[in-house]
C-alpha positions in Angstrom: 88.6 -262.7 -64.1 87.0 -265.8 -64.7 89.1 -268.3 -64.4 89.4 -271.1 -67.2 88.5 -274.8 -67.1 89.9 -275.7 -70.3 93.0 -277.7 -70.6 95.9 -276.6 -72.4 97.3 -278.1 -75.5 95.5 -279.9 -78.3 96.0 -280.8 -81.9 92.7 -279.8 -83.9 94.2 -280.6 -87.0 93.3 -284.6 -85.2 90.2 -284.3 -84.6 87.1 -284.2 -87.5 85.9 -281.1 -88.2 81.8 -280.6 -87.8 81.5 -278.0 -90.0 83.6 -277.3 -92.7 83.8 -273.8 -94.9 85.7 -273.7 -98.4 86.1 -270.5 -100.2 83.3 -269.2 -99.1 82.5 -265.7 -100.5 79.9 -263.2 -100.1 79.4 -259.8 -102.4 76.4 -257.1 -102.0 76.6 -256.0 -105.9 79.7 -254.3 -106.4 80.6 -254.8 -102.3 82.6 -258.0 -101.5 82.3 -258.5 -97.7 83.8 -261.9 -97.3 86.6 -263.2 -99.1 87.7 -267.2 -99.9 87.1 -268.1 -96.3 88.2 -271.8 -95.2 87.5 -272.9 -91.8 86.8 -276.2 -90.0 85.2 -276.2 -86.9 85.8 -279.2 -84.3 83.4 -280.8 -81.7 83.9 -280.1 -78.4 86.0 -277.3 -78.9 84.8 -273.2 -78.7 85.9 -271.3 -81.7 86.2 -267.8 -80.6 85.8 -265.6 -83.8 86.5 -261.9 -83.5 87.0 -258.8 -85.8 86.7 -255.3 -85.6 82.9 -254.0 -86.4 82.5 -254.3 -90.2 85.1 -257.2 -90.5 82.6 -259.6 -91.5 82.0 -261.7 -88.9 77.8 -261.4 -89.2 78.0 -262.0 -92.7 80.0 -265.0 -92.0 77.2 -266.2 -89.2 74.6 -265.3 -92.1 75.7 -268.0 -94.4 76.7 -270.7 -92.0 73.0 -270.4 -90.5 71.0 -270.2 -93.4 70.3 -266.9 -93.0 71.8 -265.3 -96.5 71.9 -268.0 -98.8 73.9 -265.8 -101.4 77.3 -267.0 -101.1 79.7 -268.8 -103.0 81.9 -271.9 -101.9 81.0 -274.8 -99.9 79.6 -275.6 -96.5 80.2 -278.8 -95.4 78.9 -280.6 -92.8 79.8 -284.1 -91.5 81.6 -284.0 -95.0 78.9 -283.4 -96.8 78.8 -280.1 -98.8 75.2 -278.2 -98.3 73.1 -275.6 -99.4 72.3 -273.6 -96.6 69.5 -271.9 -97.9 67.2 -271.1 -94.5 67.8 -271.0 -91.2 65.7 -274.0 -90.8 67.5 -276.2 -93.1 70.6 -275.1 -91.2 69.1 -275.9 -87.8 67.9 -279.4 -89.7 71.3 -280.0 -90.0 72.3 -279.3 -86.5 73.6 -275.8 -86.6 72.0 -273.6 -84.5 72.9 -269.4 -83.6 71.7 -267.4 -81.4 71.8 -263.6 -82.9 72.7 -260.4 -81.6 69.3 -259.2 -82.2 67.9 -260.8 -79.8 64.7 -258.6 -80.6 64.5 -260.6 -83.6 64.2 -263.9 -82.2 61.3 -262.9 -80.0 57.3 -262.9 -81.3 54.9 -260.6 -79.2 51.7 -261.8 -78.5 53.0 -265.6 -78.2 53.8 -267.1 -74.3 57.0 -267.5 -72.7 56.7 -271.2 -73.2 55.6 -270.9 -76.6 58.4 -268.6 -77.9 60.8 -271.4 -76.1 59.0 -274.1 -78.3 58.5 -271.6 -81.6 60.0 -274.4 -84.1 57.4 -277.0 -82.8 54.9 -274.6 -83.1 56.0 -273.5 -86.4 56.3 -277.4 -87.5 52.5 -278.2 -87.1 52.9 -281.8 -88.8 55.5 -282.7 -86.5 53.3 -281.6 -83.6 49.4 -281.4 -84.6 47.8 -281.2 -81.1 50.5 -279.9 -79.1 48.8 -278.0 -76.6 49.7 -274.9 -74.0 50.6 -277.7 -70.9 52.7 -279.7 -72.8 54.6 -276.4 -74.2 54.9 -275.5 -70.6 56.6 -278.7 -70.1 59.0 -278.2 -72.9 59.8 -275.1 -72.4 60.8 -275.8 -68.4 62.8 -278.5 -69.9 64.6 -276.2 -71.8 65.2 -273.4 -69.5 66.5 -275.9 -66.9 69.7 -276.3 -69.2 70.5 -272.7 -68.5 69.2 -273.2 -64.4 66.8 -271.5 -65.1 63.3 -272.1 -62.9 60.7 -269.9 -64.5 57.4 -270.5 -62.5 54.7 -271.6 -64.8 52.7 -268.5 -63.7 56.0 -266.5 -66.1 56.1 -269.3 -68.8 52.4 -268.3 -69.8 53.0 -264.5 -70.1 53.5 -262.9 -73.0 57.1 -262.7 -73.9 57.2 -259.0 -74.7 57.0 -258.6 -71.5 60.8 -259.7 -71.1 63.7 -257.3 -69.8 66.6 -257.9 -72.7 68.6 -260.1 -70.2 65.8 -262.9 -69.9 64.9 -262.8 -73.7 68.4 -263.7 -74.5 68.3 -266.5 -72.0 64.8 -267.5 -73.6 67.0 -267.6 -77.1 69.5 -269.6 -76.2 67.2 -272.1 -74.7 65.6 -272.7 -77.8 68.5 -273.0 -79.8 69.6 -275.4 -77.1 66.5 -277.5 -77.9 67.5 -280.6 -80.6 70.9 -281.2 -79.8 72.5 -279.0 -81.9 75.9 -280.1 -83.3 77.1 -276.4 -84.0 76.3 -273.7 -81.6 76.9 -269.7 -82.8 76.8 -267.5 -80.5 76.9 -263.5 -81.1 77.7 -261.4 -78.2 75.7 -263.5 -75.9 76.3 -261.7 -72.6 76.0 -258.3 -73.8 72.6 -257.9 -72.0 73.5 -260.4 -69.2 74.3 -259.9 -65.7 77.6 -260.7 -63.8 76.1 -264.3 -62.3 73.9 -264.9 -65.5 76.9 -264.8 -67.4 78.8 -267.1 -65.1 76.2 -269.5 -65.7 76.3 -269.4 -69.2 79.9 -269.9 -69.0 79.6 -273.0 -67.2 76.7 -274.2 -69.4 79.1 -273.8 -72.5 81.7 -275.4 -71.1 79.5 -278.7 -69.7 78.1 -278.4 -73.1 81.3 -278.6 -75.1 82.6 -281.3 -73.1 79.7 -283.7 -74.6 81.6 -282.6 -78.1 79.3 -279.5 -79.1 81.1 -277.2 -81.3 80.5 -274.1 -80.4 81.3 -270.6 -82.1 81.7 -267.6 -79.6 81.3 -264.2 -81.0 82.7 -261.3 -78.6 84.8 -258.4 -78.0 85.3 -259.1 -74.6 88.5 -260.4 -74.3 88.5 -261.4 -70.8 85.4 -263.8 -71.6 87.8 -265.3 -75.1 90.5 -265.9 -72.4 88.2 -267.8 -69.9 86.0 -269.9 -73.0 88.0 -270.5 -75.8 90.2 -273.3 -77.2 90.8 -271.4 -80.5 90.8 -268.0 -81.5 89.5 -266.7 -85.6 89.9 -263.0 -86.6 88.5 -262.0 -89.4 89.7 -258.4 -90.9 88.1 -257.1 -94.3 86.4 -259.9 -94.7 89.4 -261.9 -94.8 90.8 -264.7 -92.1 93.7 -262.6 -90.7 94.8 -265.1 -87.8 93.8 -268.3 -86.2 95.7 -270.0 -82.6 95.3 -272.0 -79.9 95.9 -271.3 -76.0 97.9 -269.8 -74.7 96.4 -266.6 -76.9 99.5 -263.9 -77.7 96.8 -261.3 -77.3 98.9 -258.4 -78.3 99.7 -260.4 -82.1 95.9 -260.8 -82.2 94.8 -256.9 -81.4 97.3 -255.9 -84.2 95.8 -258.6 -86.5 92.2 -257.6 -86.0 93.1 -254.5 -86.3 95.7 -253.8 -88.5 97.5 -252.1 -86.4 99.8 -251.7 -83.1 97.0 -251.1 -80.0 97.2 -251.3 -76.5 95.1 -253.3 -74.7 94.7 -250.8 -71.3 95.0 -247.0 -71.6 96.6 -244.9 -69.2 94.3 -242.4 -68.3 96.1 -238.8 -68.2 93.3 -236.4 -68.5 90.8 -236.4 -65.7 88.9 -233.4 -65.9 86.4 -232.0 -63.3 83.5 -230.2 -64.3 82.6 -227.2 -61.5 78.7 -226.1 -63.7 76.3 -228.3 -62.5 74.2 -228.7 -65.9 71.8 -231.3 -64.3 70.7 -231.8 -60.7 68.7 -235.3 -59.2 67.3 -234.7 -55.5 65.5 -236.8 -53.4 64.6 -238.6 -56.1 64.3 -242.8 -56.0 65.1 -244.9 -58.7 63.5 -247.9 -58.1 60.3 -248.9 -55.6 62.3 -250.2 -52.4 65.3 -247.4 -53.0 66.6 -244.7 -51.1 66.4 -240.9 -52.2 69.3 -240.0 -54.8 70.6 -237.3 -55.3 73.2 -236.9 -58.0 74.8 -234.0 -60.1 76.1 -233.5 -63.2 78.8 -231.2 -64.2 79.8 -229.4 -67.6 83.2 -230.1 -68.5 83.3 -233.9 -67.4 82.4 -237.4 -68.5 80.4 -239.2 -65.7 80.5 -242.9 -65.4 77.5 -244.3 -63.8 78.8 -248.5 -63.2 76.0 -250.8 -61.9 74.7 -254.4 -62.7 71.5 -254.8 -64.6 68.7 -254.1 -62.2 71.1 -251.1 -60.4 68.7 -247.9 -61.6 71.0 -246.9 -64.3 68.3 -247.2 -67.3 66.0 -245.7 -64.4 67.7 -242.9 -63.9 68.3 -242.4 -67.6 64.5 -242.5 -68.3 63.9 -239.9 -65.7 66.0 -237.6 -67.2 64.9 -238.3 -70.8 61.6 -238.0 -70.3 61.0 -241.2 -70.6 59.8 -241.5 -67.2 58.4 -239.6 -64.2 60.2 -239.3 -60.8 57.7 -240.8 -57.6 59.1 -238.0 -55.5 61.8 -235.5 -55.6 62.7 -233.2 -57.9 65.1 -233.2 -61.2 66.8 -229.6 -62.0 68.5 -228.4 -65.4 70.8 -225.3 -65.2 69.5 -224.2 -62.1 65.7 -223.9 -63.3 62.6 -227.2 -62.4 62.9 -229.7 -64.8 59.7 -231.7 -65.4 60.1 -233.4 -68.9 56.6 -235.4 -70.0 57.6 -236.7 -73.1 61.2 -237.3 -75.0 60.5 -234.4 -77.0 60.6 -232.1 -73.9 64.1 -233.3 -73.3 65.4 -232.6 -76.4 64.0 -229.1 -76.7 66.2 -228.7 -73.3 68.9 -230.3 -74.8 68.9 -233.6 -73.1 69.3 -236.4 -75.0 69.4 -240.1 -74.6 71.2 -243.2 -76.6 69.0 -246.2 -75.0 69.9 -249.4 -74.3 68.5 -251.4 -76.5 69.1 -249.7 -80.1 67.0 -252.4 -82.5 64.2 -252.2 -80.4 64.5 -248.1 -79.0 67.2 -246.1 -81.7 66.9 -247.4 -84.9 64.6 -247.0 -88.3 65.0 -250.6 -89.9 64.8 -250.2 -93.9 65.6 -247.0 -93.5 69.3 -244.8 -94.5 71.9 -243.6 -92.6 70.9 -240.1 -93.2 67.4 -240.7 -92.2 68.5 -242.8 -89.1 70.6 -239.7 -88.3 67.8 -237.0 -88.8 65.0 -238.3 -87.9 64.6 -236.9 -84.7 65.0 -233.2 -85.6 63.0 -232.8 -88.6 60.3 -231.2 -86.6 62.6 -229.0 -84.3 65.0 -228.1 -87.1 62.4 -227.1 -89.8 59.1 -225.2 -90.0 58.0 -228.0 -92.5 58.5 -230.8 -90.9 61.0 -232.1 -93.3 64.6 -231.1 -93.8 66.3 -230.5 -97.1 68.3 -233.3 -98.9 71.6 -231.8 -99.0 71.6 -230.6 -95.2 70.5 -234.5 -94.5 73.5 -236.0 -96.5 76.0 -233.2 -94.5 75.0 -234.7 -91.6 75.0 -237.5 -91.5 78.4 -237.6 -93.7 79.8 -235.7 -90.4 78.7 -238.2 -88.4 80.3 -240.5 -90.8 83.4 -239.3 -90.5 83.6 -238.1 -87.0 83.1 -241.9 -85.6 84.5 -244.0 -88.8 81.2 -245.4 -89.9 82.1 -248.3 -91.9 79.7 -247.8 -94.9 78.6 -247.2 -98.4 77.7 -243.5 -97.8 74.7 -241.8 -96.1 72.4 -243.1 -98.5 73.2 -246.5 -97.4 70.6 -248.7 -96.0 71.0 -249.0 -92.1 70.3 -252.7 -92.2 73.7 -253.5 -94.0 75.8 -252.0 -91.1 77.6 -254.4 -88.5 75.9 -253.9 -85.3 78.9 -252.3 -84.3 78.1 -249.2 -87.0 74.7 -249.2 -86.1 75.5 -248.0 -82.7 77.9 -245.4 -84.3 75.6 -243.9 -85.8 73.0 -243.7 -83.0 75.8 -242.5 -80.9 77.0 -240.0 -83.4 73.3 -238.9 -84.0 72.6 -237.3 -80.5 76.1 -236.2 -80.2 76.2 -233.7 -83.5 73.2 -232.1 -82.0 75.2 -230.2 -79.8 73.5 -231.9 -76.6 73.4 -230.2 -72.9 73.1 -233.0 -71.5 74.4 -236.6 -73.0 72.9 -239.8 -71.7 74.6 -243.1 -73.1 73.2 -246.4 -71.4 75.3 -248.9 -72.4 76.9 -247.1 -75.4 79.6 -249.7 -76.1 77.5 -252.9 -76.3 78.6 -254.9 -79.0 81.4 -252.6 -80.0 84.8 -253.6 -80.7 88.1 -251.6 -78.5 88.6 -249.3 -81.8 85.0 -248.0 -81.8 84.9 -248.2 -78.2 87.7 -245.7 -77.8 86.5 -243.7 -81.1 83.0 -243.0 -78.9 84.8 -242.2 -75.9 87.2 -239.6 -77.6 83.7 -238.2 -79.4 82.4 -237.6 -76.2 85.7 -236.2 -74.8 85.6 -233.8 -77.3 81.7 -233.0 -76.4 82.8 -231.8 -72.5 86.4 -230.6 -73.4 84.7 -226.7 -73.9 83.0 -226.8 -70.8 79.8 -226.5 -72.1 78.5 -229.9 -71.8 77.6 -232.7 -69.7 77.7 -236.6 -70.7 76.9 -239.6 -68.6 78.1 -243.0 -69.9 75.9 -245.7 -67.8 77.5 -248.9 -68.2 77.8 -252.3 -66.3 81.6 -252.9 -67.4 84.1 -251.8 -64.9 86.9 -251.3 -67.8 84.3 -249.3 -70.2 83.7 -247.2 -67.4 87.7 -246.3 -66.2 88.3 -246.0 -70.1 86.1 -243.2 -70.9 84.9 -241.5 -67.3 86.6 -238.4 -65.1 84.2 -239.2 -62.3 82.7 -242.7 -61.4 79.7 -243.2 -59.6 79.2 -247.3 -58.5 75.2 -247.7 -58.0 74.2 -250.5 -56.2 70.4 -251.1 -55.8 69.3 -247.5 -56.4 71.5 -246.2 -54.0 75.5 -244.9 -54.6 78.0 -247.0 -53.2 81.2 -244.9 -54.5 81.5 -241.3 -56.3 85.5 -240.4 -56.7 87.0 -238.9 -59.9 89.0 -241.4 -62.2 92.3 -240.5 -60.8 91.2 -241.4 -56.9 90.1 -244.6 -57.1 91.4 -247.8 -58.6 89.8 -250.6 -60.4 89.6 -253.0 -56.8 88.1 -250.1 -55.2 85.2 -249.7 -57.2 84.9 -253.7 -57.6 85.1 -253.4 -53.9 82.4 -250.8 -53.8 80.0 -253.7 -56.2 80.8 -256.3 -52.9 81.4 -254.6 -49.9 77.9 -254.1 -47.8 75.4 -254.8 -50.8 76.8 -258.5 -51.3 73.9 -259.4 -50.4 71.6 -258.2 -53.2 74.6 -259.3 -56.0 76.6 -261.8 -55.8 79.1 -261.2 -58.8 81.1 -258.7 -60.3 81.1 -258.2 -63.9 83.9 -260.0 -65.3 86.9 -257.8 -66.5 86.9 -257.3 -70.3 90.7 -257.8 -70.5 93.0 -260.5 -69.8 95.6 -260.4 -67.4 
């Protein structure tokens, strides 16, 4: 666990509050998401604010960044009550967030250096002749908050180019940029490594002690524990609980949500599959990597645990038909498998949740139902298209199944929590009856409930025997939560592969270290305090 630097102790109710919120509502027509919510938020303290998905925690980072201007009751800040009407007026006034979409805060086409510098650019009479080596400049200025030294030759590609890890750091630099006085973040290290994360850590904290106030979205515990002063939980749109350190973690589980949970599950049901459904030989996962080979067995939940950069997504893409092996050979049931094309995996009955769902899984503007069927309307009708009614049951199951929070199927998948959003991507590839289930990084930016309602789904998928599922994942608790067999990979190659039951949580952290220290030099942090 990352160990804390804050002192304990402290009386906010001394110190003047940055931003202020008074009754501050929010209703979608008929839908009231956010309820008479009063908050002050102090410099130089972090604010951790957590909720199940759905609780309204985005719709709170909405309005306090300008983003949805539809709310009612006052945001105040340095005392002074504002309209937040733009994100730009927000970030005028010193509030600046850095969203889970990270996706969203990137423009193809533009530099590195210029997407670091995007509100210069975008403010042409604040700087008229800015040009690309003064950008360059900026942006190096920037990244060097984070310790970050991007060679120049980087900076001036284009930033599409960027693995999710690096555009998130790219984000955060910008919002970085102006002195902020209110920092949001929303689940910033979801797509960070181990040592990336560390550093932001330690950026946050240097950054709070020159009295940024700073609001930290997560539903990893472990990082709450080691970060923040304060704890917010929202719950149906309502503040359930706010307290300082030392956290009663246990009081704030039941409060967020609304009910007695346990924070570690005992696992009791290790199964071992004895069908291999899917076979890798010989087969290397990234350029200077040894030959893998792997199997995977009907009847079990594999848990594939590596750092970013590992081969997980690698191996993934090979098996989705998303990518072709350089040598070696990939086997389903026994027979060649030689997928060109996604759609050659899903006629085999492979299919894949990706990584990155804005980007990869989902239909923005789009329903539930259609984000749901999509995929199958030309495998499951002559047509092309599938009837209305067999849409709507589907997608209702799905509904159900996982505990979608939302209107119906009919509902527009941009109103879901991100949280929901990955429900239904999850639930869409498991209610086709998959062979073969590949989930890489499943329970990013999930709360424990969902968490555990995806892992019972997927239980449920192997429990006949019939099935495969691989949960890749670079969180060492995800992993022991949901898998019967761990693999640890470790630069293409596998450093551990014991079922759930023979192994411990130090051996497989000791499996991350042991010989490949080297090559990483963190493990991820736990996502539970102790």
């Amino acid at each position: 666990m990352i160990e804390s630097s804050i002192p304990e102790g402290g009386e906010l109710a001394t110190l003047s509050p940055v931003v202020s919120l008074s009754g501050v509502s929010v209703a979608y027509g008929s839908n009231v998401v956010l309820t008479d919510v009063t908050l002050d938020f102090f410099a130089g303290r972090i604010t951790a604010l957590l909720g199940a998905n759905g609780a309204g925690k985005s719709t709170l980072i909405k309005a306090l960044s300008g983003a949805n201007p539809r709310y009612s009751g006052d945001i105040a800040v340095d005392g002074t009550v504002l309209h937040l009407s733009s994100p730009v007026l927000a970030k005028a006034h010193g509030i600046s967030t850095v969203h889970q979409k990270v996706a969203d805060g990137i423009v193809p086409g533009l530099s590195i250096a210029e997407n670091v510098v995007l509100d210069d650019l975008a403010s042409a009479s604040r700087h008229p002749l800015r040009n690309a080596k003064q950008s360059l400049l900026d942006a190096r200025a920037a990244l060097a908050t984070l310790g970050l030294d991007w060679p120049d030759s980087l900076l001036a590609q284009d930033a599409a180019r960027l693995s999710i890890s690096d555009a998130q750091l790219l984000v955060l630099a910008r919002a970085l940029r102006g002195t902020p006085r209110l920092l949001i973040l929303d689940e910033p290290t979801s797509a960070l490594t181990a040592a990336e994360a560390e550093r932001l850590f330690d950026v946050l904290r240097a950054l709070r002690d020159t009295g940024l106030s700073i609001v930290y979205v997560s539903h990893r515990f472990g990082e709450i524990e080691a970060l923040a002063d304060r704890v917010v939980v929202l719950r149906d749109g309502l503040v359930q609980h706010s307290s300082e350190r030392p956290f009663a973690w246990h009081e704030i589980l039941h409060d967020m949500l609304g009910r007695a949970t346990e924070l570690e599950q005992t696992r009791v049901d290790v199964r071992r599959g004895d069908t291999v459904v899917a076979r890798v030989s010989g087969v290397p996962l990234l350029p200077a990597a040894p030959p893998l080979d792997l199997e995977m067995r009907a009847g079990e939940v594999l848990g594939i645990l590596g750092l970013i950069g590992a081969g997980k997504t690698e191996l993934a893409e090979l098996l989705a038909g998303l990518a072709r092996p350089a040598s070696g050979t990939l086997e389903l049931d026994g027979e060649p498998y030689t997928p060109k094309r996604p759609s050659d995996a899903l006629r085999r009955g492979v299919v894949l949740v990706p990584e990155d769902r804005q980007r990869q899984a989902l239909l923005p503007g789009w329903s539930v139902a259609h984000n749901i069927s999509i995929p199958f309307l030309k495998i499951s009708s002559a047509l092309g298209t599938l009837r209305s009614a067999r849409e709507t049951s589907r997608a209702q199951q799905v509904i159900d199944s996982l505990g979608v929070v939302t209107a119906g199927p009919n509902a527009s998948i941009d109103d879901l929590s991100g949280g929901n959003q990955q429900k239904v991507v999850v639930g869409r590839w498991l209610s086709a009856g998959p062979r073969l289930a590949l989930l890489d990084e499943p329970f990013r930016g999930v709360d424990i409930s969902a968490r555990r309602e995806i892992g019972d789904r997927l239980k449920d998928l192997v429990a006949a025997g019939d099935a495969a599922a691989v949960v890749l994942s670079s969180d060492v608790d995800e992993i022991l939560e949901v898998a019967d067999r761990v693999i640890v990979l470790v630069a293409g190659a596998i450093e551990l592969d014991a079922y759930a039951d023979e192994t411990d949580r130090a051996s497989i952290v000791g499996a991350f270290l042991g010989a490949r220290t080297r090559d990483h030099s963190a493990v991820p942090p736990e996502g539970h305090p102790k």
